[in-house]
LONUFI-290665 format. One record per residue: x, y, z of N, C-alpha, C, CB in turn; residue in three letters. Coordinates in steps of 0.2 Angstrom, whole numbers, padded with zeros to 4 digits, always signed. Glycine has a CB too. Example, Ala and Ser with C-alpha at 12.3 -4.5 7.8 and 13.67 -1.06 7.14 Angstrom:
<zalos>
+0066-0028+0039+0062-0022+0039+0066-0016+0039+0057-0022+0045ALA +0064-0011+0035+0068-0005+0036+0064+0000+0039+0070-0003+0029SER 
</zalos>
This chain:
<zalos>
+0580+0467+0526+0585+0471+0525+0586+0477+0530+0585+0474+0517UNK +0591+0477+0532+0593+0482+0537+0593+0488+0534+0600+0480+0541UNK +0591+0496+0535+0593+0502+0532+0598+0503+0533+0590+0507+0532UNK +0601+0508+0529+0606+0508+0528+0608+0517+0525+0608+0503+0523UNK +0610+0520+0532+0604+0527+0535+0612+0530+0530+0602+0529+0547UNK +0617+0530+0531+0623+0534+0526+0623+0533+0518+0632+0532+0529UNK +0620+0530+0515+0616+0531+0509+0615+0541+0509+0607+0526+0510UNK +0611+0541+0513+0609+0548+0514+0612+0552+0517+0605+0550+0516UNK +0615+0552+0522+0618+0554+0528+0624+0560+0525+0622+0547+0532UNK +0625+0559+0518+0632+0560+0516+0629+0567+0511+0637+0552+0512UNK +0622+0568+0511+0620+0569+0502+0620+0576+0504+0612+0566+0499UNK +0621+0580+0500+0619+0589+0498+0613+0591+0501+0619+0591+0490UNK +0609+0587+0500+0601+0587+0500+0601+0589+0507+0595+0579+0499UNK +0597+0594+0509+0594+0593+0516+0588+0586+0517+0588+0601+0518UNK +0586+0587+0511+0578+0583+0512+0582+0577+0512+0570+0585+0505UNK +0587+0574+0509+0589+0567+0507+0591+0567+0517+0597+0566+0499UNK +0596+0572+0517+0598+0568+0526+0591+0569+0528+0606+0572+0533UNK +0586+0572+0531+0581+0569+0535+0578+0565+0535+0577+0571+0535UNK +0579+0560+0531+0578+0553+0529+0583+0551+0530+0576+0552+0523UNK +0587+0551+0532+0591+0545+0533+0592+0541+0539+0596+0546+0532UNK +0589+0544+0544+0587+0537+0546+0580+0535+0547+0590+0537+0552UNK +0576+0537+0542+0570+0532+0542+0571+0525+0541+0565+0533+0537UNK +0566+0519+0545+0568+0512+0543+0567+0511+0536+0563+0507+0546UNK +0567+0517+0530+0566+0513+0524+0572+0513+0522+0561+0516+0519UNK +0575+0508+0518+0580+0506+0516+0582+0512+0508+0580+0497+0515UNK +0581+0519+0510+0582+0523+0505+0588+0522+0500+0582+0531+0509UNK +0586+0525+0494+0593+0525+0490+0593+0533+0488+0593+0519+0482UNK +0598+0536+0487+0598+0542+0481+0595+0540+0476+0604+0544+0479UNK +0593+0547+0470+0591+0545+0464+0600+0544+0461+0586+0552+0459UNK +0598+0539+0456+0604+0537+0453+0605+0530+0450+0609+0538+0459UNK +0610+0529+0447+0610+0523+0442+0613+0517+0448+0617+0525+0434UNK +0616+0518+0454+0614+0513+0457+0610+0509+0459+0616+0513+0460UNK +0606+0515+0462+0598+0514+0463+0595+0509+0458+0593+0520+0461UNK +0596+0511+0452+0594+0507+0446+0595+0498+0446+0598+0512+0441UNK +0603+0498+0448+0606+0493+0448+0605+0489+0451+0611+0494+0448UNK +0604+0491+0459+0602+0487+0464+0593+0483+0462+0603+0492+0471UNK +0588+0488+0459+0583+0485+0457+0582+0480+0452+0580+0490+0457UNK +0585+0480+0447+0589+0477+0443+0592+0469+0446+0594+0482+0441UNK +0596+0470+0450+0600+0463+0453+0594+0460+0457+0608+0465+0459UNK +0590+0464+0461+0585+0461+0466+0578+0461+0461+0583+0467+0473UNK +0578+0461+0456+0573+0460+0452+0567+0463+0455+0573+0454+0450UNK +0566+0471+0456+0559+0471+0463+0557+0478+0457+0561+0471+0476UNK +0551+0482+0458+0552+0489+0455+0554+0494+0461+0545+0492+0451UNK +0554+0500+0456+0557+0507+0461+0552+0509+0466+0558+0515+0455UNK +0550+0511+0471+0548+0515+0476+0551+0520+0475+0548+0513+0482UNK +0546+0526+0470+0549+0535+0469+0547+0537+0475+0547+0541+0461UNK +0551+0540+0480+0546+0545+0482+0550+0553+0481+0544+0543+0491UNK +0545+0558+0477+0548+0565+0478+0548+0569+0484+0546+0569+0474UNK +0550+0574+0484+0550+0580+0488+0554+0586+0490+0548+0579+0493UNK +0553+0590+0494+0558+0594+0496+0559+0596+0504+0556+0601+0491UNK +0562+0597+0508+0565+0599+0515+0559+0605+0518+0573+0604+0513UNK +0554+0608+0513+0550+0611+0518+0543+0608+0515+0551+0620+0518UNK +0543+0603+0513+0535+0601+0510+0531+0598+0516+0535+0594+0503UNK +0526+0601+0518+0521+0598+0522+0520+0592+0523+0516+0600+0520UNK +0518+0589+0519+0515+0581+0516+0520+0577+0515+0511+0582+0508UNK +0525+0581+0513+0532+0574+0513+0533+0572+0520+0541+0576+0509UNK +0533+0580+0524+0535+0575+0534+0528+0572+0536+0537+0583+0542UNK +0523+0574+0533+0517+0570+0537+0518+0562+0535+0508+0573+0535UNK +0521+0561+0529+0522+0553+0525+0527+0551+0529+0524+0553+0516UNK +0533+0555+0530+0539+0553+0534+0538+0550+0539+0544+0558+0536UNK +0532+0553+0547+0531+0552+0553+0525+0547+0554+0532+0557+0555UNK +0520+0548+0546+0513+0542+0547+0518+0538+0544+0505+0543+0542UNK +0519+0536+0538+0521+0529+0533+0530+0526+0536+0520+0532+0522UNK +0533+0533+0534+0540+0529+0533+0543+0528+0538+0545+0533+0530UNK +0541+0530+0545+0544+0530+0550+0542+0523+0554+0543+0536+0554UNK +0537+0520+0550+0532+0516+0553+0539+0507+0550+0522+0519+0549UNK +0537+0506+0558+0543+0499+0555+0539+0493+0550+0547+0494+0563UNK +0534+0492+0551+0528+0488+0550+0528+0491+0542+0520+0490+0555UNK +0528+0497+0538+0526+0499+0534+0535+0497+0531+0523+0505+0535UNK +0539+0501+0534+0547+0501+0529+0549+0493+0527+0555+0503+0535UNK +0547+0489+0531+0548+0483+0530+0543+0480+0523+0546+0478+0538UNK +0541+0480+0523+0536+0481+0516+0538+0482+0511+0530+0485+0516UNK +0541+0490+0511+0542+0492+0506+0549+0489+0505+0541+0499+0506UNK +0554+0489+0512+0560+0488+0508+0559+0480+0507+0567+0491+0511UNK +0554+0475+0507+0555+0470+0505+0555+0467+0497+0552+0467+0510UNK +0549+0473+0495+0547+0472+0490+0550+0477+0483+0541+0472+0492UNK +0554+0482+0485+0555+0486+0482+0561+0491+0483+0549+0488+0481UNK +0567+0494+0479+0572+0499+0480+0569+0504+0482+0576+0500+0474UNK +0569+0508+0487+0563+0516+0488+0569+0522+0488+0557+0517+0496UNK +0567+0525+0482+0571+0529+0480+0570+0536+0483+0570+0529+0472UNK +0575+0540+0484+0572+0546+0489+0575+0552+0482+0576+0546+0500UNK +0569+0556+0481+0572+0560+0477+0571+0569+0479+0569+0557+0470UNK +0575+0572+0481+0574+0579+0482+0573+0586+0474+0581+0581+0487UNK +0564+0587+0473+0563+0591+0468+0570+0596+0466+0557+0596+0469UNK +0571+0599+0471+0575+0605+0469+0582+0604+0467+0575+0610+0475UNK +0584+0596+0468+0591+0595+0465+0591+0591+0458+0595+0591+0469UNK +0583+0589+0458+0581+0584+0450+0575+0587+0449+0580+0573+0450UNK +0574+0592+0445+0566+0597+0443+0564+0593+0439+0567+0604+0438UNK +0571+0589+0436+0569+0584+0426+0564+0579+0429+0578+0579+0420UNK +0567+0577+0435+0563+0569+0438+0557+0572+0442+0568+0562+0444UNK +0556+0579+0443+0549+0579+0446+0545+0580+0441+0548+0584+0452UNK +0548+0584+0438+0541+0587+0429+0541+0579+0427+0546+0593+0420UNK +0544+0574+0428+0542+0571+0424+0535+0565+0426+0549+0569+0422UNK +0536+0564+0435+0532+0560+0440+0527+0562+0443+0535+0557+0444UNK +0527+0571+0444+0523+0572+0449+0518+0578+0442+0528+0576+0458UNK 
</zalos>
């Protein structure tokens, strides 16, 4: 699966466009997200964070950026890109 970088490109999030063009095939949080995992029958890949988190850019430029790795994920799973400060309810609820 090819990414599909204006998923994000478009979003309010700072932290959602810095991801948009990583090779992961990112989704927003959201009930499509949902849907598409659902039709592909595969689970969610959450990942959280926010625009100044340390660790979410060290994961961006070790793991997500890594083509070897995106391919994985997006083969096996919808990876959901979620920014804390716009969904508090979905970080209290995972992290």
């Amino acid at each position: 699966m090819s990414s599909t970088p204006y998923r994000l490109a478009d979003s309010t999030s700072p932290y959602l466009r810095q991801h948009a063009d990583n090779p992961v095939d990112w989704w927003p949080w959201g009930p499509e997200a949902f849907a598409e995992a659902r039709r592909r029958d595969v689970p969610v890949f959450l990942s959280i964070g926010y625009a100044t988190c340390h660790w979410c850019h060290v994961m961006a430029r070790e793991s997500f950026s890594d083509p070897d790795i995106a391919a994985q994920i997006n083969a096996g799973f919808v990876a959901v890109k979620v920014d804390r400060e716009q969904h508090p309810g979905v970080d209290a609820v995972y992290m």
